[in-house]
N, C-alpha and C positions, 0 to 999 in steps of 0.2 A: 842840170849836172847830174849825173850818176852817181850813184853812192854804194848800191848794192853791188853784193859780188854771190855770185849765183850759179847754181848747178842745173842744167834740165839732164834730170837724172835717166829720163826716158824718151824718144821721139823716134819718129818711123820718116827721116829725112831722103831715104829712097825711094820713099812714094811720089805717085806722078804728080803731088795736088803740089809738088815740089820743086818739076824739074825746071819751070821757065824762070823762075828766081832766087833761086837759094844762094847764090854769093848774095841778095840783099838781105832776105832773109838771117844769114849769119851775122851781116854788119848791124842790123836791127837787133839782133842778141847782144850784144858787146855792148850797144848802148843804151841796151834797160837794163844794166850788169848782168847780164847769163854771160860767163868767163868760160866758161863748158859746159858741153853735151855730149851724150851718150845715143848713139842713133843702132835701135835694137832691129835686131835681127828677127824673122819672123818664119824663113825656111832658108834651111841649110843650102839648097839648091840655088839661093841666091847671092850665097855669102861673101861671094868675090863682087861683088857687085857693092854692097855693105862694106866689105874691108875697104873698098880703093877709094870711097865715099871717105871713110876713116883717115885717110891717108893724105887725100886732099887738102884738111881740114888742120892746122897745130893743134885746136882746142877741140878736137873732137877725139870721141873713142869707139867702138864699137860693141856689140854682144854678137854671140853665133847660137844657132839653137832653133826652134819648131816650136811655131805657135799651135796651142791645141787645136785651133781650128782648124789648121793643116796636117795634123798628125794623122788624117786618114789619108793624106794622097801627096804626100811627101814619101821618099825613099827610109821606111825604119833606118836611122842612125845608133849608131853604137857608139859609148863610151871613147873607148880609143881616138875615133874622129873625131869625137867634141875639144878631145883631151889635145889631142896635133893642131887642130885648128887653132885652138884656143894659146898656142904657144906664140904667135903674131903677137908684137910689142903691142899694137891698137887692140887686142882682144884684152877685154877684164872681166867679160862675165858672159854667164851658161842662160839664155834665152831669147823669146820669153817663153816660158810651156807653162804646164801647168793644165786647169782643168775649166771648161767653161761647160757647164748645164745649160744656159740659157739660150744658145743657139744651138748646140747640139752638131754642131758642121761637121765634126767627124765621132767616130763612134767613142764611146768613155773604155773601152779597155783599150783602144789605140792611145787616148788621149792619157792616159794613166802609165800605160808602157814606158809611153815616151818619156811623160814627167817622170817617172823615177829612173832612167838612162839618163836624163841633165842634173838629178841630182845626184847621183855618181859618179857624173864628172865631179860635181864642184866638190864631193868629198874627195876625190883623187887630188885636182891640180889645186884647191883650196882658194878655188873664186868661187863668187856668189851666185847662185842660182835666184833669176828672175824671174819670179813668178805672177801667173796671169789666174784670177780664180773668180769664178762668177757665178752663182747661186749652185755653189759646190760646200759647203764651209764642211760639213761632216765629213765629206771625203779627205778634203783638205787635208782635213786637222788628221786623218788617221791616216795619212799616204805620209806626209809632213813627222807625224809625231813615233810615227814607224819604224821612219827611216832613218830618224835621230837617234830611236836606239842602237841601231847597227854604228853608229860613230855619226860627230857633230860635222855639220858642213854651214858654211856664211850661205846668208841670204837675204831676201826681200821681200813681200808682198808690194810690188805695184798699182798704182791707178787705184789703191785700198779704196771699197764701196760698201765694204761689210761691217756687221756691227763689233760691236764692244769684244763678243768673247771670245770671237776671230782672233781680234788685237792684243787680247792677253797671253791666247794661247802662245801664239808665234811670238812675242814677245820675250814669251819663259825660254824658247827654246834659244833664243840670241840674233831674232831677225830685226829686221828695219822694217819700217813702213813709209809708202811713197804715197803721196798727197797728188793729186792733181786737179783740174779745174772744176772738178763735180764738187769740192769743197763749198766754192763758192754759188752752188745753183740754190734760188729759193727753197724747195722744198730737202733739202741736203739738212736737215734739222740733228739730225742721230748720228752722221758723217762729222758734223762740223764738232758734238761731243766730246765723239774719239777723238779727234783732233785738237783738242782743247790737252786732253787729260793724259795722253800716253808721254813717257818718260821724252822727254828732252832731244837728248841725245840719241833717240831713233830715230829721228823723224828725217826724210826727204821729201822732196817737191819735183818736179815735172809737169811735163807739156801731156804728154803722149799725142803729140802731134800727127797729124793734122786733125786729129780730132779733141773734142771736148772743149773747147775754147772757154774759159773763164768767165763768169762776171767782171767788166762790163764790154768784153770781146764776144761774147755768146753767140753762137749764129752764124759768124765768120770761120776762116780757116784758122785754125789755131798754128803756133810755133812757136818758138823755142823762146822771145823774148815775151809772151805771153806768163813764163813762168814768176814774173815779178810779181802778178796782179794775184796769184795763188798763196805764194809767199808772203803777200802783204794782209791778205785774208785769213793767215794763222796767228800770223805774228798779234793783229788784233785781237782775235780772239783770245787769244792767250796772253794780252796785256805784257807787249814783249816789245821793248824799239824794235823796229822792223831791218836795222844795219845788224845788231848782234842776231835778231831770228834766222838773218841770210848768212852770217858766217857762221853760226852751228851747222845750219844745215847741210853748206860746206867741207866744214870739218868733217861730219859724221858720213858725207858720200866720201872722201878719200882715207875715212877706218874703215868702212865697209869695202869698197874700192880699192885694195892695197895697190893694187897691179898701176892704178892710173899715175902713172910719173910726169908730173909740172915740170921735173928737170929736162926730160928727152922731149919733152912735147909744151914748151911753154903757152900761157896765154898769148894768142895773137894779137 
């Protein structure tokens, strides 16, 4: 029997590791309690493609935006587009961009451009910018802590992999942080920490499907109801029933989330 009621705050549901089953897929979410998902956008060039995926779905919502790693051979987007796009009742959020060092797939001033035209939206239309960040933390924190002085905008650290001072920074400024299955990998020691100790009321969970698959799903294709096994990996940690861990985390995606409406788009 189900108990949890659950957000996968992140998943890449348009990928091909997706298309030969994803109605079972979704029915598998429902009955580990993931209630909703979020299936992120990753180039704008595909984003009808994303939306109609959105639209399919009652419990699903979508993001629009350029992943850094396509910010070199994607068409530069501006503001205004992110901003129009993003007025679709299924758009609630500006990503994922952001900054990845570690693969380097597109060049860092494209990859920085970008990221701060998605957080210009999200200070324009006042949803949350999705961020992707990977052995960047000093850029981060001064592209991030920059642009907060120009005016506040909602946000998130995704897939969080960084340490402690990452999570304080972005913390002060008013972001979230999104947990996913690297929490639960053996060597995740300093991961699992943070995750212990940041405020409550930030914290999210996800898949980021179809990768990273969780302890004891490792090694397989991950999705969307895989995000119980994450969720149930904090909730321990942090000496928390594992029913109220899943409706905080809840709660704090639809404050962070404002756009996502239960009314016009109910649980399926």
């Amino acid at each position: 029997m189900r108990t949890l009621q659950l957000v996968d705050s992140h998943c890449h549901l348009d990928f091909p590791d997706f298309e030969d089953d994803l109605d079972d897929v979704i029915s598998r979410a429902g009955e580990a309690g993931v209630d909703y998902m979020v299936t992120i956008c990753t180039r704008v060039s595909k984003f009808e493609l994303i939306l109609g995926l959105a639209r399919r779905f009652d419990n699903m919502w979508c993001s629009v935006g350029v992943h850094p790693h396509n910010a070199g051979d994607e068409p530069p987007v501006d503001v205004d587009t992110l901003v129009g796009l993003a007025k679709d009742p299924k758009v609630i959020g500006f990503g994922e961009t952001g900054l990845d060092f570690f693969y380097d797939n597109s060049p860092r001033d494209r990859q920085e451009e970008s990221f701060r035209v998605h957080i210009a939206a999200a200070r324009e239309a006042g949803l949350p910018v999705i961020v992707h960040t990977r052995d960047a933390d000093e850029d981060m924190l001064r592209i991030l802590e920059g642009e907060y002085e120009k005016g506040a905008f909602p946000g998130l650290i995704h897939c969080f992999s960084s340490g402690s001072k990452l999570a304080e920074r972005v913390l002060e400024i008013g972001f979230y942080i999104s947990f996913s299955g690297i929490v639960t990998f053996k060597k995740a020691e300093e991961l699992r920490e943070t995750a212990k100790n940041i405020p409550m009321e930030r914290i999210l969970v996800e898949t980021d499907s179809p990768y990273l698959a969780p302890v004891p799903k490792r090694g397989k294709r991950n999705e969307p109801s895989y995000t119980a096994h994450t969720a149930n990996c904090i909730a321990e940690l942090r000496g928390v029933d594992p029913e109220a861990f899943a409706h905080q985390t809840t709660e704090n995606f639809f404050r962070l989330f404002g756009k996502a409406n239960t009314e016009t788009f109910p649980c399926a």
